[in-house]
Backbone as JSON, one array per atom type, in Angstrom:
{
  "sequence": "XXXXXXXXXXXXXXXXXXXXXXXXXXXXXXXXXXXXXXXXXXXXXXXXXXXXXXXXXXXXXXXXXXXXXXXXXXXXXXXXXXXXXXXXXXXXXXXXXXXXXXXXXXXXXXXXXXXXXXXXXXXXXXXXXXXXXXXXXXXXXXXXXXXXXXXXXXXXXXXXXXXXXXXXXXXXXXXXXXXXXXXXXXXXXXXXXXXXXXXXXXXXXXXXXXXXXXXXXXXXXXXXXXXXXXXXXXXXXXXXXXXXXXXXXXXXXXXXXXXXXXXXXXX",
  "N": [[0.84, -1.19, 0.0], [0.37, 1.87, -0.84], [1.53, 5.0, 1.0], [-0.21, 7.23, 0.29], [-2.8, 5.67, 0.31], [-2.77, 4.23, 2.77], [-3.12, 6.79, 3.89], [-6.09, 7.28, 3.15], [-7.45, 5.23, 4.71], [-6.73, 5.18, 7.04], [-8.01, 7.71, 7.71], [-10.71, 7.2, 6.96], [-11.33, 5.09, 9.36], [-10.74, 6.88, 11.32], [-13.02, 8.82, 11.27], [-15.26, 6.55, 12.5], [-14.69, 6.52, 14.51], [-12.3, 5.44, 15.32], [-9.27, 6.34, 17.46], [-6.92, 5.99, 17.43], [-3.81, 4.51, 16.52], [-1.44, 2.09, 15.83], [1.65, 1.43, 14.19], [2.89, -1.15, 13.31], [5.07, -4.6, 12.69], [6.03, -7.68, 11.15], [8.94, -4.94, 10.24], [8.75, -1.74, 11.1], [10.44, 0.17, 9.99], [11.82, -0.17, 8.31], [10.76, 0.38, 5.71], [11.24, 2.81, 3.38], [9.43, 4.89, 2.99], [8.34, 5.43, 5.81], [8.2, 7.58, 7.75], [6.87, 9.37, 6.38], [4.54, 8.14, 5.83], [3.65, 8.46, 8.84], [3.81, 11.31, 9.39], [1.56, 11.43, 7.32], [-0.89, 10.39, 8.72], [-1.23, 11.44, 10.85], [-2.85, 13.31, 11.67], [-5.39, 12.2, 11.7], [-5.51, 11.24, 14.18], [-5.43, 10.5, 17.81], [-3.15, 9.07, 19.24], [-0.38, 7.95, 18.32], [1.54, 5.53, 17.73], [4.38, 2.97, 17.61], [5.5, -0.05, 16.75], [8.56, -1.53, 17.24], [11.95, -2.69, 16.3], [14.21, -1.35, 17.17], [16.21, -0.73, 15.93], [16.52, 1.49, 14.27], [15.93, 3.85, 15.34], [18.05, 5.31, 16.55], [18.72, 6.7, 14.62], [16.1, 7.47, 12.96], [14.45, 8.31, 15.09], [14.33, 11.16, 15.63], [13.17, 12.46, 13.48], [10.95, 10.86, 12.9], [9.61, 11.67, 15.18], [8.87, 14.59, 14.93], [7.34, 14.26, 13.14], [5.14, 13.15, 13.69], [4.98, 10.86, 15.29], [3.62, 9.72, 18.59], [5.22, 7.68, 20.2], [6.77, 4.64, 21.32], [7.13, 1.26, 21.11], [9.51, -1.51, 21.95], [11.33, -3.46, 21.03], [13.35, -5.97, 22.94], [14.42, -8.15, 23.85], [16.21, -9.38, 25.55], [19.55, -8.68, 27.0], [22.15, -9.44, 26.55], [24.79, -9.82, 24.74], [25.07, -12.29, 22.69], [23.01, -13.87, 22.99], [20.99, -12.31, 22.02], [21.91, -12.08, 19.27], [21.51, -14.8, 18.68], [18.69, -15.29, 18.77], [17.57, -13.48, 17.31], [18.78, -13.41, 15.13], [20.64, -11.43, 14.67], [23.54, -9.06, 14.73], [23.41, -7.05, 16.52], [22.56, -5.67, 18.81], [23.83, -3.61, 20.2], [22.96, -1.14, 18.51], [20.64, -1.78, 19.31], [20.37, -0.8, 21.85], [21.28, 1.67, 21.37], [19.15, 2.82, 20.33], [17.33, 2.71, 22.16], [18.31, 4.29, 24.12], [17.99, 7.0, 22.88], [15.18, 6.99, 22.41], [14.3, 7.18, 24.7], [14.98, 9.81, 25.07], [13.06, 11.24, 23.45], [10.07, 10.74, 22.89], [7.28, 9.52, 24.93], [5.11, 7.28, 26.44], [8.13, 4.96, 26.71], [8.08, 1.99, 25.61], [9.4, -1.09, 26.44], [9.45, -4.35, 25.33], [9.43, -7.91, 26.4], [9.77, -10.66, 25.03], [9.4, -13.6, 27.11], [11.18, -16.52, 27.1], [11.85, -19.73, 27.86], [14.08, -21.5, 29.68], [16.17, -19.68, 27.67], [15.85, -17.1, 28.23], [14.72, -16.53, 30.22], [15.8, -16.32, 32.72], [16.72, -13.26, 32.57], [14.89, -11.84, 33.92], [14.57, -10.21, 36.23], [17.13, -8.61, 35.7], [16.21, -7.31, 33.29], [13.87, -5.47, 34.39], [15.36, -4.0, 36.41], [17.04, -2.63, 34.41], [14.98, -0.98, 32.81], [13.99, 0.06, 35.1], [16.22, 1.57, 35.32], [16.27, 2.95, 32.89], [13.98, 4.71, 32.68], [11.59, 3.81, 31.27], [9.12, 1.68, 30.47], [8.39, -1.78, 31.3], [7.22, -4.88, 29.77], [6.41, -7.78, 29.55], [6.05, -10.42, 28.09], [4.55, -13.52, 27.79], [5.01, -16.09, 25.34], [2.6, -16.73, 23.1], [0.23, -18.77, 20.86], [-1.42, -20.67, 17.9], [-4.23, -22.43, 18.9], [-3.76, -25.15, 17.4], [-1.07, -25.18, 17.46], [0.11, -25.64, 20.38], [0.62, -28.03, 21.18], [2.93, -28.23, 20.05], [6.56, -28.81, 19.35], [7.71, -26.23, 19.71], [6.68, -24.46, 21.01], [6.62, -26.05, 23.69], [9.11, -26.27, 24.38], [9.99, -23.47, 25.04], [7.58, -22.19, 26.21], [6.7, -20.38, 28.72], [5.9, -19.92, 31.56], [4.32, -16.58, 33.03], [2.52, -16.58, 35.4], [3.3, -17.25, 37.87], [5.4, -15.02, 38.7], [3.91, -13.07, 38.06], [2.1, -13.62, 40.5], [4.46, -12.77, 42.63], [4.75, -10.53, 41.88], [2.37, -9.2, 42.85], [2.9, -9.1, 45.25], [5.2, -7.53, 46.29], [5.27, -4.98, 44.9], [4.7, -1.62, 45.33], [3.0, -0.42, 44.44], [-0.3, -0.96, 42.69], [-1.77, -1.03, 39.11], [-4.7, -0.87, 37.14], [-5.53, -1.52, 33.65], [-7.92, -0.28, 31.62], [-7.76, -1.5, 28.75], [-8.07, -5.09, 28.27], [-7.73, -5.39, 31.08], [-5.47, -4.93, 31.82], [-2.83, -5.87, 34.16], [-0.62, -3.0, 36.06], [2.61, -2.89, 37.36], [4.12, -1.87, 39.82], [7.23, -1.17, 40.74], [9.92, -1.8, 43.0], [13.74, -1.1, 43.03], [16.6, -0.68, 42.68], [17.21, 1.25, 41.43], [15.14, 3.0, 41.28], [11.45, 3.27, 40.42], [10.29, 0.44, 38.5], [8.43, 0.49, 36.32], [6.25, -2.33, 35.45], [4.52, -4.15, 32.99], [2.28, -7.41, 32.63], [1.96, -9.54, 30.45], [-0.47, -12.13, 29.39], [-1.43, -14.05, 27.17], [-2.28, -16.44, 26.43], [-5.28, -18.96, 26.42], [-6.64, -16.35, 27.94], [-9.41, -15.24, 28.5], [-10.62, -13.03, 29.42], [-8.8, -11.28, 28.28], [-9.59, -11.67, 25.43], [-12.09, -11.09, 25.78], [-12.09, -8.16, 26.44], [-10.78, -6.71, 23.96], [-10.6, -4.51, 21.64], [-9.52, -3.58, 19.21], [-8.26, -4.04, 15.74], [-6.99, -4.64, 12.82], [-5.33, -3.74, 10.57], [-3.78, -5.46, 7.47], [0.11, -5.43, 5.58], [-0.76, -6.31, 3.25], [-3.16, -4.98, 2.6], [-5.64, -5.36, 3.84], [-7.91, -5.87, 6.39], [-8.28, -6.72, 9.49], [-9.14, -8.84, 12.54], [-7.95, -10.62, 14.45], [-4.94, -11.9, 15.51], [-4.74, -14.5, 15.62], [-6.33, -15.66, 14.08], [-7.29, -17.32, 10.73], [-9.0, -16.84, 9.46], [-10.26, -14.62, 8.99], [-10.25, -12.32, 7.43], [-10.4, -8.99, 5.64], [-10.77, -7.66, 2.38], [-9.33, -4.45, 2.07], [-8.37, -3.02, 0.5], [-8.59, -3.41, -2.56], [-11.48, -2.92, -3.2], [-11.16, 0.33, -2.14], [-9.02, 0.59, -4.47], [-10.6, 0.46, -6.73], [-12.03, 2.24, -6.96], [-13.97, 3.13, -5.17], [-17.15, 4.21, -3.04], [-16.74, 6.3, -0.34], [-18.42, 6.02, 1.6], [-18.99, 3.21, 1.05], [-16.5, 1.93, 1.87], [-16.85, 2.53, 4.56], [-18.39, 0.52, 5.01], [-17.44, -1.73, 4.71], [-15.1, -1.82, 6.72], [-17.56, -2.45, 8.87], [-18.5, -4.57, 8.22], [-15.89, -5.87, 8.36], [-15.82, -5.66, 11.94], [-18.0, -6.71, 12.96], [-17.55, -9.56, 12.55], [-15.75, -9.72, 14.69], [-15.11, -12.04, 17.0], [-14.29, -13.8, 19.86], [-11.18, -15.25, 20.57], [-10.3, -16.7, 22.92], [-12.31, -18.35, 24.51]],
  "CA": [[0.0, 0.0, 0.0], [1.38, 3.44, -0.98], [1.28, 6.42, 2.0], [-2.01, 8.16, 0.22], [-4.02, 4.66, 0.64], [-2.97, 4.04, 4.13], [-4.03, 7.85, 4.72], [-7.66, 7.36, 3.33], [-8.1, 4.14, 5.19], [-6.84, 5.7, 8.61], [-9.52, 8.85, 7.75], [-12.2, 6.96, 7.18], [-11.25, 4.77, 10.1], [-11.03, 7.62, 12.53], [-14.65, 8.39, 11.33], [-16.03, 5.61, 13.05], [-13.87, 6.47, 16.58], [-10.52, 4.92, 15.23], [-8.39, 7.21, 17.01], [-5.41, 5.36, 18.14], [-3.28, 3.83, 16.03], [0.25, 1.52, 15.84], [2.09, 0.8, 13.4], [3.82, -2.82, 13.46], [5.28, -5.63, 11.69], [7.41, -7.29, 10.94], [9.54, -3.98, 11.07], [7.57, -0.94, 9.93], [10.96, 0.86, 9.51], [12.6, -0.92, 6.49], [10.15, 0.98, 4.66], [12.24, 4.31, 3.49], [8.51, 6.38, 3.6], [7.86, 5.59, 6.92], [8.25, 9.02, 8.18], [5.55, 10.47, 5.02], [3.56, 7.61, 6.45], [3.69, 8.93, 10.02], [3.18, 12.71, 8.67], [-0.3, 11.62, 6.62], [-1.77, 9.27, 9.21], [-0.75, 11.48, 12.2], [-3.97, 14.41, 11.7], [-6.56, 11.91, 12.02], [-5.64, 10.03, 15.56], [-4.84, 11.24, 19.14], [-2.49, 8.71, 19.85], [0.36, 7.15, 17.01], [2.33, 5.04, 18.37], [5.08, 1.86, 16.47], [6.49, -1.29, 17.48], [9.93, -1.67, 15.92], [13.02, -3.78, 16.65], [14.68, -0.35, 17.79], [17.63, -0.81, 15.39], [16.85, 2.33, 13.75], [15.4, 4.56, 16.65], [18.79, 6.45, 16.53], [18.69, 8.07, 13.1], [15.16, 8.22, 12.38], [13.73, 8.96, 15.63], [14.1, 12.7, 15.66], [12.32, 12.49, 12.15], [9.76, 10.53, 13.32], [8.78, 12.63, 16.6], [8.87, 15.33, 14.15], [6.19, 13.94, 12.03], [4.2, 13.24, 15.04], [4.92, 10.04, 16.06], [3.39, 9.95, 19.92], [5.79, 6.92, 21.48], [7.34, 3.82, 20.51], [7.35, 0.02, 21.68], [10.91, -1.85, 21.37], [11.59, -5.33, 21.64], [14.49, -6.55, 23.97], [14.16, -10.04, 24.94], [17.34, -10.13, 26.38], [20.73, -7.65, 27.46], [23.52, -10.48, 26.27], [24.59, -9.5, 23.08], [25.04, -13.75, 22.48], [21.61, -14.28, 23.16], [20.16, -11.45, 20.82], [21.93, -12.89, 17.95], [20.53, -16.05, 19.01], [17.18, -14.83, 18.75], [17.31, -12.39, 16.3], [20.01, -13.85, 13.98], [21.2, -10.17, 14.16], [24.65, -9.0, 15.85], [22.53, -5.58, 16.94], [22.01, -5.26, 20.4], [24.49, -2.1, 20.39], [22.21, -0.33, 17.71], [18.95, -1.37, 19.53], [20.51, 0.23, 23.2], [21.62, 3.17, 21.26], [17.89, 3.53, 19.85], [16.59, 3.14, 23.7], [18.96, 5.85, 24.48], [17.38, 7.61, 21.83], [13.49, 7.01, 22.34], [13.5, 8.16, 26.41], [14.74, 11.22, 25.0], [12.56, 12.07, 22.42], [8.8, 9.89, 23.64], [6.92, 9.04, 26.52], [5.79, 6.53, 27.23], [8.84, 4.6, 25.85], [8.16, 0.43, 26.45], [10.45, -2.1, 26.28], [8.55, -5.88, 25.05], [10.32, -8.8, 26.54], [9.04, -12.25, 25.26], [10.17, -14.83, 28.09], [11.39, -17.49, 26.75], [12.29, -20.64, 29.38], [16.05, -21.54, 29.31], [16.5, -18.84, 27.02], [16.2, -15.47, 28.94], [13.93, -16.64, 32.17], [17.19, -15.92, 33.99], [17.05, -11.81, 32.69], [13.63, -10.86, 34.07], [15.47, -9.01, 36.95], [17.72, -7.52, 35.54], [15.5, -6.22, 32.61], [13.27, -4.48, 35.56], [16.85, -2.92, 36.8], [17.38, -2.33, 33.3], [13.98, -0.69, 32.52], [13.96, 1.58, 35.96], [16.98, 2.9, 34.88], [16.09, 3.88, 31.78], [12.27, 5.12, 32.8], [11.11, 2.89, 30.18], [7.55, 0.76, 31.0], [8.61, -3.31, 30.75], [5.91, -5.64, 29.35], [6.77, -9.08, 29.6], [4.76, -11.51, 27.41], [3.9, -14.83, 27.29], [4.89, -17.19, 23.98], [1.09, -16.96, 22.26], [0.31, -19.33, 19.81], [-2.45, -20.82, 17.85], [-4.35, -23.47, 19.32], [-3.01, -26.07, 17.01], [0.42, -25.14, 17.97], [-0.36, -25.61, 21.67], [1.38, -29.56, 21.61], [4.29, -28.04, 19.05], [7.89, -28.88, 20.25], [8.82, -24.91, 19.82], [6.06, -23.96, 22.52], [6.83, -27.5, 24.68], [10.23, -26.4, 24.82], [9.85, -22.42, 25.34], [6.52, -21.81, 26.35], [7.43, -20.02, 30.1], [4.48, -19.09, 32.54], [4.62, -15.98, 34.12], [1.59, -16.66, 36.97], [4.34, -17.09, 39.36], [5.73, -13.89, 38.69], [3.05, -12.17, 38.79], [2.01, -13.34, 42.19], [5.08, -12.28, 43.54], [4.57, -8.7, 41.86], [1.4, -8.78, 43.6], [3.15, -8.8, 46.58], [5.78, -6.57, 46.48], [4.92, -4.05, 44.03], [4.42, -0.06, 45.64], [1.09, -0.04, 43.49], [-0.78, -1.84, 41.53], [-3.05, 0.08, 38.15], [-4.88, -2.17, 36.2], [-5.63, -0.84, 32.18], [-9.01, -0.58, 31.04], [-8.04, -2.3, 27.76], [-7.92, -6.24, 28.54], [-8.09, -5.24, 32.45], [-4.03, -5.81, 32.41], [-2.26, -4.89, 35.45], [0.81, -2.79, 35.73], [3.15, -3.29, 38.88], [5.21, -0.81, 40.31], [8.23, -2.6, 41.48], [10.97, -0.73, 43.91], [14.63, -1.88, 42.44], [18.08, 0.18, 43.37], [17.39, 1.9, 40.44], [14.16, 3.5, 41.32], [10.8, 2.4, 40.49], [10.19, 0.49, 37.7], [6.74, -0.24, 35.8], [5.74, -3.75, 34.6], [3.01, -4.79, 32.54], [2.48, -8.44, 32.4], [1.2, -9.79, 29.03], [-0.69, -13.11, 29.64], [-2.55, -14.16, 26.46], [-2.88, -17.9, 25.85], [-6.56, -18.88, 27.59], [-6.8, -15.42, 28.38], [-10.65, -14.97, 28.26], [-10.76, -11.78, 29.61], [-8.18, -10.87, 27.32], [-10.23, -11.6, 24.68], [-13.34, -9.92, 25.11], [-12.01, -6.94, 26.14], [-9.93, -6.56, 22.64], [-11.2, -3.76, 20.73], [-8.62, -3.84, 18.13], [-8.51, -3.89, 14.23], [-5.89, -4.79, 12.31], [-4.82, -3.56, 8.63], [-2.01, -6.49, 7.1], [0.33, -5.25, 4.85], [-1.69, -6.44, 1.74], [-4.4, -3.75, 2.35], [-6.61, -6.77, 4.76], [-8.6, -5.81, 7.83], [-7.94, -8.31, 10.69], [-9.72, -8.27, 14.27], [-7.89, -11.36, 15.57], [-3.93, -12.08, 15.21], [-4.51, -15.91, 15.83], [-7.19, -16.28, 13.36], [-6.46, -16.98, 9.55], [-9.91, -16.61, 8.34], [-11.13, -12.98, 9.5], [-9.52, -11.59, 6.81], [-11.29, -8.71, 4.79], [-9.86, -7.25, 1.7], [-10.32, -3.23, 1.92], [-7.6, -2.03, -0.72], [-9.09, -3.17, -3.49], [-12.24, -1.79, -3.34], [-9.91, 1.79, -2.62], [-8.14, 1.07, -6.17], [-11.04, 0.56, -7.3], [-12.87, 3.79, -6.57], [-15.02, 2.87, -4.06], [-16.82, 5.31, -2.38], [-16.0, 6.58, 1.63], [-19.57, 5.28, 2.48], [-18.69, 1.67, 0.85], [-15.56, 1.8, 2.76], [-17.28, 2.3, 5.77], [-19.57, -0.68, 5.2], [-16.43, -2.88, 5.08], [-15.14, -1.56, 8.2], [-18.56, -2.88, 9.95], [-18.77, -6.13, 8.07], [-14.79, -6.45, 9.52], [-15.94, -5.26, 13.4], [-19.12, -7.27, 12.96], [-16.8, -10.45, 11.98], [-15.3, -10.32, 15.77], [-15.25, -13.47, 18.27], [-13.11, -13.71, 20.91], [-10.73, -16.6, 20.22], [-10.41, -17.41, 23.73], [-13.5, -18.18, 25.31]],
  "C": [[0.87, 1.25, 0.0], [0.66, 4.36, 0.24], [-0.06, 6.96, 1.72], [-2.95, 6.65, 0.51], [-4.16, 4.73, 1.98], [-3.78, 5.12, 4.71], [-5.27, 7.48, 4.72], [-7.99, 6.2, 4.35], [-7.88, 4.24, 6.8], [-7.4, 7.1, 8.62], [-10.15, 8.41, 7.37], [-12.41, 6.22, 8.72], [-11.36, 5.63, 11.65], [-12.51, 8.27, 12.48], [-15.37, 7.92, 11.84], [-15.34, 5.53, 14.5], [-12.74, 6.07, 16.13], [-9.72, 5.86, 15.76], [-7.46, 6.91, 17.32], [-4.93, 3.98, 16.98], [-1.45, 3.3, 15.94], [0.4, 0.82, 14.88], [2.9, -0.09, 13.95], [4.08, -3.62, 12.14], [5.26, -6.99, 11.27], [7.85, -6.35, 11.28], [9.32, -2.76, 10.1], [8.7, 0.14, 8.88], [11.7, 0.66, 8.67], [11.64, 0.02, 5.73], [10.65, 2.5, 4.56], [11.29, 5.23, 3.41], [7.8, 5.81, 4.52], [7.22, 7.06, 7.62], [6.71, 9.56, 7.85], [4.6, 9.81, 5.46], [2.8, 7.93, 8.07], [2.64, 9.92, 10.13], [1.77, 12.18, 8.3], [-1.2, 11.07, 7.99], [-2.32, 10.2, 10.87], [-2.23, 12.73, 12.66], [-5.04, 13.85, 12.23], [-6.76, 10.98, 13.42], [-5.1, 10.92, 16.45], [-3.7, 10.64, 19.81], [-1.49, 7.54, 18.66], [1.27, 6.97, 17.53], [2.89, 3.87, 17.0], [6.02, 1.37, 17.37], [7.62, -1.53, 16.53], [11.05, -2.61, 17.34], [14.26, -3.01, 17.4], [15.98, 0.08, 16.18], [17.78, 0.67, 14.47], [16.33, 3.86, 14.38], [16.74, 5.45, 16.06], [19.31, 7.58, 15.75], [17.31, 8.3, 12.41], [14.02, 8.72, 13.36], [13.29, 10.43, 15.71], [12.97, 13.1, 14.26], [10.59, 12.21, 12.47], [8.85, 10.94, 13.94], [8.56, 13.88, 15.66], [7.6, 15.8, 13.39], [4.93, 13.29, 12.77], [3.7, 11.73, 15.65], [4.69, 10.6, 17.63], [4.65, 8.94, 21.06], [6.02, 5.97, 21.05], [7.53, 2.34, 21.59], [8.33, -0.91, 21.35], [11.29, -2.72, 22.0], [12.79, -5.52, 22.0], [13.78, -7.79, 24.9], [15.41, -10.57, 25.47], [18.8, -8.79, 26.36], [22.17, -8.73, 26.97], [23.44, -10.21, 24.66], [24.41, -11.16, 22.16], [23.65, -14.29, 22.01], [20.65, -13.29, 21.81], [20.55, -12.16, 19.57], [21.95, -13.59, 17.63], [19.4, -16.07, 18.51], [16.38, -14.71, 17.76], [17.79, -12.79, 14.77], [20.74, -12.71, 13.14], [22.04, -9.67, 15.33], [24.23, -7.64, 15.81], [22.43, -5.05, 17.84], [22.68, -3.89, 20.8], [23.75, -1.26, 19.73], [21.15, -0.21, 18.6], [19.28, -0.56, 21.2], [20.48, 1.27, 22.64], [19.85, 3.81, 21.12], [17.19, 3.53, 20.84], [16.83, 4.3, 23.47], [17.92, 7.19, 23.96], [15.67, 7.96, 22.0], [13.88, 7.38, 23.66], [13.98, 9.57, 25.98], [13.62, 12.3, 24.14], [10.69, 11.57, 22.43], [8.66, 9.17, 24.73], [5.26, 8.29, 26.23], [7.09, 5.57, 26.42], [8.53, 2.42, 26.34], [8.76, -0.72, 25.67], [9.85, -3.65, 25.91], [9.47, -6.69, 25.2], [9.43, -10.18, 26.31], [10.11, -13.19, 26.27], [10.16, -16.28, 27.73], [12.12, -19.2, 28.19], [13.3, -21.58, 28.96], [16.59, -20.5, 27.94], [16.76, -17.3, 27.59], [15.34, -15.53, 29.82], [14.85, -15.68, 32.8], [17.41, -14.19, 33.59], [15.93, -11.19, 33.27], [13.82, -9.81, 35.17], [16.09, -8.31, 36.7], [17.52, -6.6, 34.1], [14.84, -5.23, 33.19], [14.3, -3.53, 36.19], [17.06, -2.13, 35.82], [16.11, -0.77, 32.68], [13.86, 0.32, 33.55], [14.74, 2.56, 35.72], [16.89, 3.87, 33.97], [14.97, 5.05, 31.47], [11.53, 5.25, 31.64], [9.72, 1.92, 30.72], [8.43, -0.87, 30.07], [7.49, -3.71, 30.41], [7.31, -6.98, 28.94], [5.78, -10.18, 29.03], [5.26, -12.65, 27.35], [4.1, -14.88, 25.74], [2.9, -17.24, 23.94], [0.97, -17.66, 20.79], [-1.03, -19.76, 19.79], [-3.33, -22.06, 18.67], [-3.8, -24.71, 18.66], [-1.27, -26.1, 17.52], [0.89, -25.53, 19.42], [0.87, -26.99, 22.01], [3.1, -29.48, 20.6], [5.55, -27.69, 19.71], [8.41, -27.4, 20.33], [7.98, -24.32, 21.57], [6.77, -24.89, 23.69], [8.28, -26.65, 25.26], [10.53, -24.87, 25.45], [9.03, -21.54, 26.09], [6.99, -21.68, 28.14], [6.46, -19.45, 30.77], [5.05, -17.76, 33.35], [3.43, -15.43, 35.2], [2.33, -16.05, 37.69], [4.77, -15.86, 39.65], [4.73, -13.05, 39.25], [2.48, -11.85, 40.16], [3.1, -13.22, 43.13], [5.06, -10.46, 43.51], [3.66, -8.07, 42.92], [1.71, -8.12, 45.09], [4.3, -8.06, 47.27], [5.39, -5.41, 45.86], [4.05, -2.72, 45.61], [3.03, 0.12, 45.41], [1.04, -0.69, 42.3], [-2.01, -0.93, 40.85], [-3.57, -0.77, 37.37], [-5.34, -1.1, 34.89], [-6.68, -1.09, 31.88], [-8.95, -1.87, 29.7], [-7.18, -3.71, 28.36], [-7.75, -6.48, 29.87], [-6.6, -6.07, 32.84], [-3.47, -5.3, 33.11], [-0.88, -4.2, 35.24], [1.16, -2.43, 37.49], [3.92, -2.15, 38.72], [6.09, -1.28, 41.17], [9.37, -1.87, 42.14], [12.16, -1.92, 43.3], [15.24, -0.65, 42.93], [17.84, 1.39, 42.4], [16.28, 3.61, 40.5], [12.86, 2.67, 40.83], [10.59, 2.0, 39.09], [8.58, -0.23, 37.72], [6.98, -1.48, 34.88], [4.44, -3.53, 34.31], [3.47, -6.1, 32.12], [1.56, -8.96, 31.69], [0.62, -11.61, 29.37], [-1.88, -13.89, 28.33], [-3.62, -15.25, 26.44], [-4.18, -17.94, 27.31], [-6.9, -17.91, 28.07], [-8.47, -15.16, 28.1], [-11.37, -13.48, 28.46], [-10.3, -11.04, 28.7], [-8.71, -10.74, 26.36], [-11.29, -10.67, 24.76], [-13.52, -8.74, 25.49], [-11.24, -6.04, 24.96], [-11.27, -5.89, 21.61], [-10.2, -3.17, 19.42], [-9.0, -4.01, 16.58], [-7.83, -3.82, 13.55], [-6.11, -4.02, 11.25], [-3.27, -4.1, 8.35], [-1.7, -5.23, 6.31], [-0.34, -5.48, 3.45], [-2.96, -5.89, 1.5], [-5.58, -4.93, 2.79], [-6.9, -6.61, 5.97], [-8.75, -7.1, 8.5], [-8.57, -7.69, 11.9], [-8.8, -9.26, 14.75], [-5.88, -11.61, 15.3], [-3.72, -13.87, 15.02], [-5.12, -16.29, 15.05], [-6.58, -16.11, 11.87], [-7.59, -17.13, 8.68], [-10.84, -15.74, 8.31], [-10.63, -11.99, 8.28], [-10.42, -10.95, 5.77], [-10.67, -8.02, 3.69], [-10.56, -5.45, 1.72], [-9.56, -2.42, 0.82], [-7.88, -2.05, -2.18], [-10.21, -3.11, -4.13], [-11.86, -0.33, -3.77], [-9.53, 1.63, -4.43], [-9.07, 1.03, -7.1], [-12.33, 1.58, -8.03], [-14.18, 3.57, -5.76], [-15.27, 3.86, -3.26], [-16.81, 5.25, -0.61], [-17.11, 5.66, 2.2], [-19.53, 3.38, 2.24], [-17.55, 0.89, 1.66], [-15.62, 1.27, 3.87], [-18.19, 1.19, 6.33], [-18.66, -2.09, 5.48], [-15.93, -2.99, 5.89], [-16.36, -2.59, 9.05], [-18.75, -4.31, 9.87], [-17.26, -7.04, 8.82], [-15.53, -6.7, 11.16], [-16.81, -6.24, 13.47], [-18.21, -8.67, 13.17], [-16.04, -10.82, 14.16], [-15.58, -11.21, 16.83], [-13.95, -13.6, 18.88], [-12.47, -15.12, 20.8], [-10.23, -17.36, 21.49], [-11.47, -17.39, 24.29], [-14.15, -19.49, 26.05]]
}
């Protein structure tokens, strides 16, 4: 999708209340008109936010905030440079600190996404929270989510890492506890040397609550309205209608037949 599609399809979308939107990926910033994408999209929402891998936070953030990015979400699943290019199968981890560095100066809130993997980076969840106060960065710690078929698949079996336990120890240290209207997820306030740091703890799989408080709405890359990330048959096509001159009010009918289309996939 070229920059003017995405615009019309996030102004008709804010039409109907859309006003918060994140860009994601894969990694939204390989694309060299990110920015122009930013700029068009950024008039019709109150809150534009993007999940990225960080790696380029340090030369196109200032651009970005510029163009009115609001705040940025940046995956670190681990502080060992070994382990990242484990992970990742990218020797990066110096780029994606620099692009922390980079995002607490320039957006707020800035949050850090750690998937917990078990014998893989269990053993950093402390000292990402050390890591994360220092920086006065918001952690989020998620849970491996997969589809239900995948559920008995040796990658989960062998990775798949609960963090219950955790949580009920947050419960019980944590300064204060806020829970989030959307999916009623809690965030801990955790005392560390550092000062205090904020957790949010991501809990999807069986999440039932999770589900049916998800007011969400995808758009894939191939111009395809999605409500569910787990599902692979919600899929509505809305771009080529657009190319095909469809008008705003037909638009908006595809929108409803998407929203309409939602079921909570845990329930």
């Amino acid at each position: 999708m070229s920059p003017e599609e995405i615009e019309i399809i996030v102004k008709i979308a804010s039409k109907l209340g859309i006003r918060k939107v994140k860009l994601t990926g894969g990694e939204p910033t390989i694309r060299n008109d990110v920015v122009e994408i930013v700029r068009r999209i950024k008039p019709y929402v109150v809150d534009l936010s993007m999940t990225t891998n960080g790696t380029t936070i340090k030369s196109l953030g200032r651009a970005l905030k510029d163009a009115g990015l609001d705040r940025v979400n940046i995956s670190l699943d681990t502080l060992d440079k070994e382990k990242y290019k484990q992970i990742t199968g990218f020797d990066s981890l110096s780029q994606v600190l620099d692009g922390i560095n980079t995002a607490v100066e320039l957006f707020y809130p800035v949050k850090l996404n750690m998937v917990v993997m078990k014998g893989l980076n269990d053993n950093e969840i402390w000292d990402m929270i050390d890591y994360t106060a220092k920086k006065g960065a918001i952690l989020q710690l998620i849970e491996i989510e997969v589809p239900r078929e995948m559920e008995n698949s040796w990658f989960f079996k062998k990775y798949f890492y609960s963090l219950k336990p955790l949580e009920e120890e947050f419960e019980k240290i944590a300064i204060k506890i806020k829970e989030r209207k959307m999916h009623r997820r809690k965030k801990y306030f955790i005392p560390t040397r550092y000062g205090t740091a904020e957790v949010e703890v991501v809990r999807s799989m069986h999440n039932t609550i999770f589900c049916a408080n998800c007011t969400r709405i995808r758009l894939t890359s191939t111009g395809h309205l999605k409500t569910c990330l787990l599902k692979r048959d919600d899929l509505i096509d809305v771009i080529t209608p657009i190319r095909n001159g469809a008008s705003e009010g037909e638009i908006i009918e595809i929108f409803k037949k998407a929203i309409l289309m939602r079921e909570p996939y845990w329930k």
